[in-house]
N, C-alpha and C positions, 0 to 999 in steps of 0.2 A: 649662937643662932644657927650659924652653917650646919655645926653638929649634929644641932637638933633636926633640921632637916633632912638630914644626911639619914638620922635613923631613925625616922617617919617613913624614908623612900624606900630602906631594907625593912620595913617591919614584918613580922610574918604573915600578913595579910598579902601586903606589897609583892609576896616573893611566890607564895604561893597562886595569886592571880599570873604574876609576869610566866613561871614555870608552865602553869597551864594553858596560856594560852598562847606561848611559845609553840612549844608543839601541838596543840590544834590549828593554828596559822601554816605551821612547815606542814603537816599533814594535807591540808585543806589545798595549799600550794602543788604538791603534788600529784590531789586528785582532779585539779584544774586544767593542770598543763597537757600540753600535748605530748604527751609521754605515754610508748607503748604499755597501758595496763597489767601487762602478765611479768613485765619485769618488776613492777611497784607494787601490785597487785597485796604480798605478803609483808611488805617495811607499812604501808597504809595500815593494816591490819593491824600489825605490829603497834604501830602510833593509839589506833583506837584503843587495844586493851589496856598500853600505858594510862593512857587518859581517862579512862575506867576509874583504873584499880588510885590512881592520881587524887580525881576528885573524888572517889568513895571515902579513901586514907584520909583526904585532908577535910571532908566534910564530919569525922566520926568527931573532930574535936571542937564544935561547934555550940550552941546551944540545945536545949533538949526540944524546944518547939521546932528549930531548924532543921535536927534529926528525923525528927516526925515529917515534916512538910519532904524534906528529902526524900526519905523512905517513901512516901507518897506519890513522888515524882519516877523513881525509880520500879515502884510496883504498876506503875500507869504504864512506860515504857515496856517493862517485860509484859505485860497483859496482850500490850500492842503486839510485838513479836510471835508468843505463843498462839492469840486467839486469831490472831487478823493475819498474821504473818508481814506484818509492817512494821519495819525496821525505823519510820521516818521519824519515832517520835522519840531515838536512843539518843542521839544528838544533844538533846534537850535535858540530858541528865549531865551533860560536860557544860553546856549552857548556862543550866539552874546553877552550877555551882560559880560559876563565870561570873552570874549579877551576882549572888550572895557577898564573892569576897569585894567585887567592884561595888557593891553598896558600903563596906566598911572601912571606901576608901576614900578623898576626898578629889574634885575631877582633875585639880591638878598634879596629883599621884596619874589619876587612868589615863589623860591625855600625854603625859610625860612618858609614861611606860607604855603607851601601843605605838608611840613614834618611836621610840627606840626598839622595841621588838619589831617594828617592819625594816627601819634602815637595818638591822641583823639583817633579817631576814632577805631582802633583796641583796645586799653586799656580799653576804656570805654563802649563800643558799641560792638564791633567783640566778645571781649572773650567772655558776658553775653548773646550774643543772639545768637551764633555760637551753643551753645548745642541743640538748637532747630530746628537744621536741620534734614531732615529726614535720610540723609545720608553723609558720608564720603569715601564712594568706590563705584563706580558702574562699572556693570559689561559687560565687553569689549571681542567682541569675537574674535578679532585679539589679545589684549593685557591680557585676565582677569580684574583682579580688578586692579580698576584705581584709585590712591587718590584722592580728591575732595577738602578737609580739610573745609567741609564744604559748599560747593560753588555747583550750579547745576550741573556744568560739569566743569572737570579736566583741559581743556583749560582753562577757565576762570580764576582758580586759578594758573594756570600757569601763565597766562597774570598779573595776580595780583602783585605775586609774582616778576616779570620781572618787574614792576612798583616801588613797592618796593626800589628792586636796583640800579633801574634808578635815583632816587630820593634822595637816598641815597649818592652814587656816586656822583651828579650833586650836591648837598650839598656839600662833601667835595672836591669837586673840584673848587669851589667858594667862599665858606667863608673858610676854612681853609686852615692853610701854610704847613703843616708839611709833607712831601711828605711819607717819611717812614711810618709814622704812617697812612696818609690816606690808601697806599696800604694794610697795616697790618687789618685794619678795614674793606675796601671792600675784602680782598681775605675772611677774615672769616664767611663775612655775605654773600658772594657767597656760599659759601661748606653748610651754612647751608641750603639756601633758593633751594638750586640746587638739594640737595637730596629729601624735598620734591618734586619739579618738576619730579625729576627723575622718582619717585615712582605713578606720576601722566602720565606717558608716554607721555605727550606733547611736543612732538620735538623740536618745532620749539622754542616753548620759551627756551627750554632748550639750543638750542644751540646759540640763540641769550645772552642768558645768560654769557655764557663762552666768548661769541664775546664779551658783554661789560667788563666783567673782561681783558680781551688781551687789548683790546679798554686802557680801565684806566691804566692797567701798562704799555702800551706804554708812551702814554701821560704824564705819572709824569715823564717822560723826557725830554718833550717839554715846552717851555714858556707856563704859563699860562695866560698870558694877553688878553683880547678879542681882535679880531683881523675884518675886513670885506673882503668877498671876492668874487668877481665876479664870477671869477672862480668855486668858489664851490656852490653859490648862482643859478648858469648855470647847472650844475650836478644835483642839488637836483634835478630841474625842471624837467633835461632830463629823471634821473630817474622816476620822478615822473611819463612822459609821458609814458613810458617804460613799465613801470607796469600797467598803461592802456590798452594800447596796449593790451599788453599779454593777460590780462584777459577777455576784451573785444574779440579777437580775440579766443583763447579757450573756449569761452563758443558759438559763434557764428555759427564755423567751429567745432564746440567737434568731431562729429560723420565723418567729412572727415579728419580729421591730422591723420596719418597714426598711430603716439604712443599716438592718444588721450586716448585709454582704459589703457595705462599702467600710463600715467600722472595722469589719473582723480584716482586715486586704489591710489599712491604715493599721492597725495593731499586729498586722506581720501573723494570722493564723491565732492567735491568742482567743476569739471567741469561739470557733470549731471547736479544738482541743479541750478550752473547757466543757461544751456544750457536748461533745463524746462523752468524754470523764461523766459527767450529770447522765447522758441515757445508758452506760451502761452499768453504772453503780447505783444511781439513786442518788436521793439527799445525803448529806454528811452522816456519819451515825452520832448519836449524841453522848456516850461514854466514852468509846476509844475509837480510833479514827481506823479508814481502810489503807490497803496497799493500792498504789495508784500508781506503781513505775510503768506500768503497760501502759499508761496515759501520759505518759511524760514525754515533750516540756510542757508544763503548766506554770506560764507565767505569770499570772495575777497571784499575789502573794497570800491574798487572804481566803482564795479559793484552793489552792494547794494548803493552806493552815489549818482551816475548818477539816477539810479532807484526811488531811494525814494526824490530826490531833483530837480529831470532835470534839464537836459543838459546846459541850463543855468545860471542855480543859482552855479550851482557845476563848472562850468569854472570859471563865474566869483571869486568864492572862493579861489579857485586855484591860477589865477591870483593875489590877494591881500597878499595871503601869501606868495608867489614867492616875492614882493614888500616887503615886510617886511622882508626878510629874507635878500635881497639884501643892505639895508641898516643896517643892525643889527652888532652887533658883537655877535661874539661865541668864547669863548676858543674853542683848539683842540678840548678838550671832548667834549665842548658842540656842535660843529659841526659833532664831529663824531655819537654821539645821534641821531639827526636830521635823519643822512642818514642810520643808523639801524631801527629806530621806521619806518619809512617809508618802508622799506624791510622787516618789521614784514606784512605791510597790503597788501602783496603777500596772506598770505593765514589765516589773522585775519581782522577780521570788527571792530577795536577797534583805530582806528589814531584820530580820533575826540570824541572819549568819554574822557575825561579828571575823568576818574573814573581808568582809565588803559590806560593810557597814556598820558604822559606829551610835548607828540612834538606842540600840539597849542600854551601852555603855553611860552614855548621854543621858537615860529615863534612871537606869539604876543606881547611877554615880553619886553619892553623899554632899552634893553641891549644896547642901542650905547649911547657912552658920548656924543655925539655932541647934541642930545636932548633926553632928560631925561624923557619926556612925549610928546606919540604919537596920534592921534586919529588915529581909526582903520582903516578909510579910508581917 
């Protein structure tokens, strides 16, 4: 039985997700930190073309519908480039290939292998090259000095940090029995990761933080068996729409909602910047998306997604992870996750970067017994 485990965890599915998203993690880590740009500048580059040529290599061996929908993905992205001169939607071809193999793998392969490719990654990589950022506090004229712990800006590492415990958490919520001692493990690597946050003034991750700890010691009193459900599978989405909404509509109407000036000040500028973004481009385009780094930070996630992906590629997106989510199983936690990391991209652009956060992995992951390997579409 060990055996068989053993070469389920090496399978080539297993090897080629871990490879890949190995170095788009070290990469990712990279373009985060505070490290002078002109020195990384060319190794970052360097990471991306591996990653390219990476996922192109390993997706040629796939199915023939895969190839197709690939190619697809890939023709969408260069359109973007050439026609729009927006680069935001190349990403999403190291991505697409990211769920395909994480869909034909079961979650606790994906949960096993992205705790071990980030304890790599910090052990061996974070601590050696973290000294070489230029900073650790910057400084905040609402807050003062803001921790960083190395990272460009204090969200980030907030967001990190809230990755971290996600990860953590969803580990011991799946591969281990022991209820006591899980609690006993997350409550204390919450108090630690939570004081850094603290000291980094990021609210929101902070208080999503405390919500996942509540989250998990509810839950170690609920069955942990995965379960499917309609029900909640209907929720996600509504929320999903919800949050569209909203954002879409505050940044459209900013200057007529009567408490727009006191919302956009409580969201830290996030209804301005969208609300620029909208009068100097217009509505999304509905084939391929604009360039909007002139407008950046845009932190509502699904108004930077519409934007950089149009309107159509980003529904149908939607729609596919809606489909996967409906036939999946999730433990409690893992459902309750789901519908946190989604309430973080209220007012983070981070649900689709699988660097700081794990909800794709979670939508794509092959978690229902009834088949054990899914294609993405």
């Amino acid at each position: 039985m060990a055996l068989k485990n053993m070469n389920a965890f090496y399978s080539r599915e297993m090897v080629l997700f871990s490879v890949i998203y190995f170095i788009y993690c070290v990469k990712s880590l990279l373009f985060y930190l505070a490290i002078d740009k002109n020195l990384i500048n060319e190794i970052i580059t360097g990471f991306n073309v591996l990653l390219f040529l990476i996922s192109i290599i390993a997706m040629l061996s796939t199915s023939f519908r895969t190839k197709v929908i690939f190619i697809g993905v890939v023709l969408i992205a260069s359109l973007n480039v050439i026609i729009e001169n927006n680069s935001y939607a190349l990403v999403y071809i190291i991505i697409y290939a990211l769920c395909y193999f994480c869909s034909r793998l079961s979650w606790r392969e994906i949960i096993s292998a992205t705790l071990i490719n980030h304890y790599a990654i910090i052990v061996f990589i974070a601590v050696p090259i973290i000294f070489f950022s230029k900073h650790f506090y910057i400084q905040d004229e609402r807050f003062g000095e803001r921790f960083t712990a190395g990272f460009e800006h204090p969200n980030t590492y907030g967001q990190y940090a809230l990755f971290i415990y996600t990860i953590i958490t969803l580990y011991l919520d799946s591969c281990t029995k022991h209820r006591i001692i899980q609690w006993v493990i997350s409550f204390c690597i919450a108090i630690i990761l939570w004081l850094g946050i603290y000291y980094s003034y990021s609210r929101t991750t902070s208080y999503m933080l405390i919500m996942c700890l509540v989250l998990f010691s509810f839950t170690r009193c609920l069955k942990t068996t995965p379960f499917k459900s309609v029900l909640l599978s209907r929720l996600w989405l509504l929320l999903t729409l919800g949050i569209i909404v909203f954002q879409f509509y505050s940044i459209l109407f900013y200057h007529s909602i009567e408490i727009g000036p006191e919302l956009n000040e409580i969201m830290s500028g996030r209804l301005w910047y969208g609300n620029d973004l909208y009068n100097q481009t217009g509505m999304p385009n509905l084939f391929l998306g604009v360039n909007i780094e002139d407008y950046l930070p845009i932190d509502f996630f699904f108004v930077k997604y519409f934007y950089g992906l149009g309107i159509f590629v980003s529904t149908i997106s939607i729609a596919v992870a809606y489909i996967f989510i409906r036939r999946n199983e999730y433990s409690w936690y893992t459902w309750g996750c789901l519908f946190l990391l989604l309430t973080v991209s209220i007012t983070e652009s981070y649900l689709t970067t699988p660097f700081f956060c794990i909800a794709l992995f979670i939508i794509f992951s092959s978690t229902t017994t009834q088949s054990p390997k899914q294609d993405l579409i």
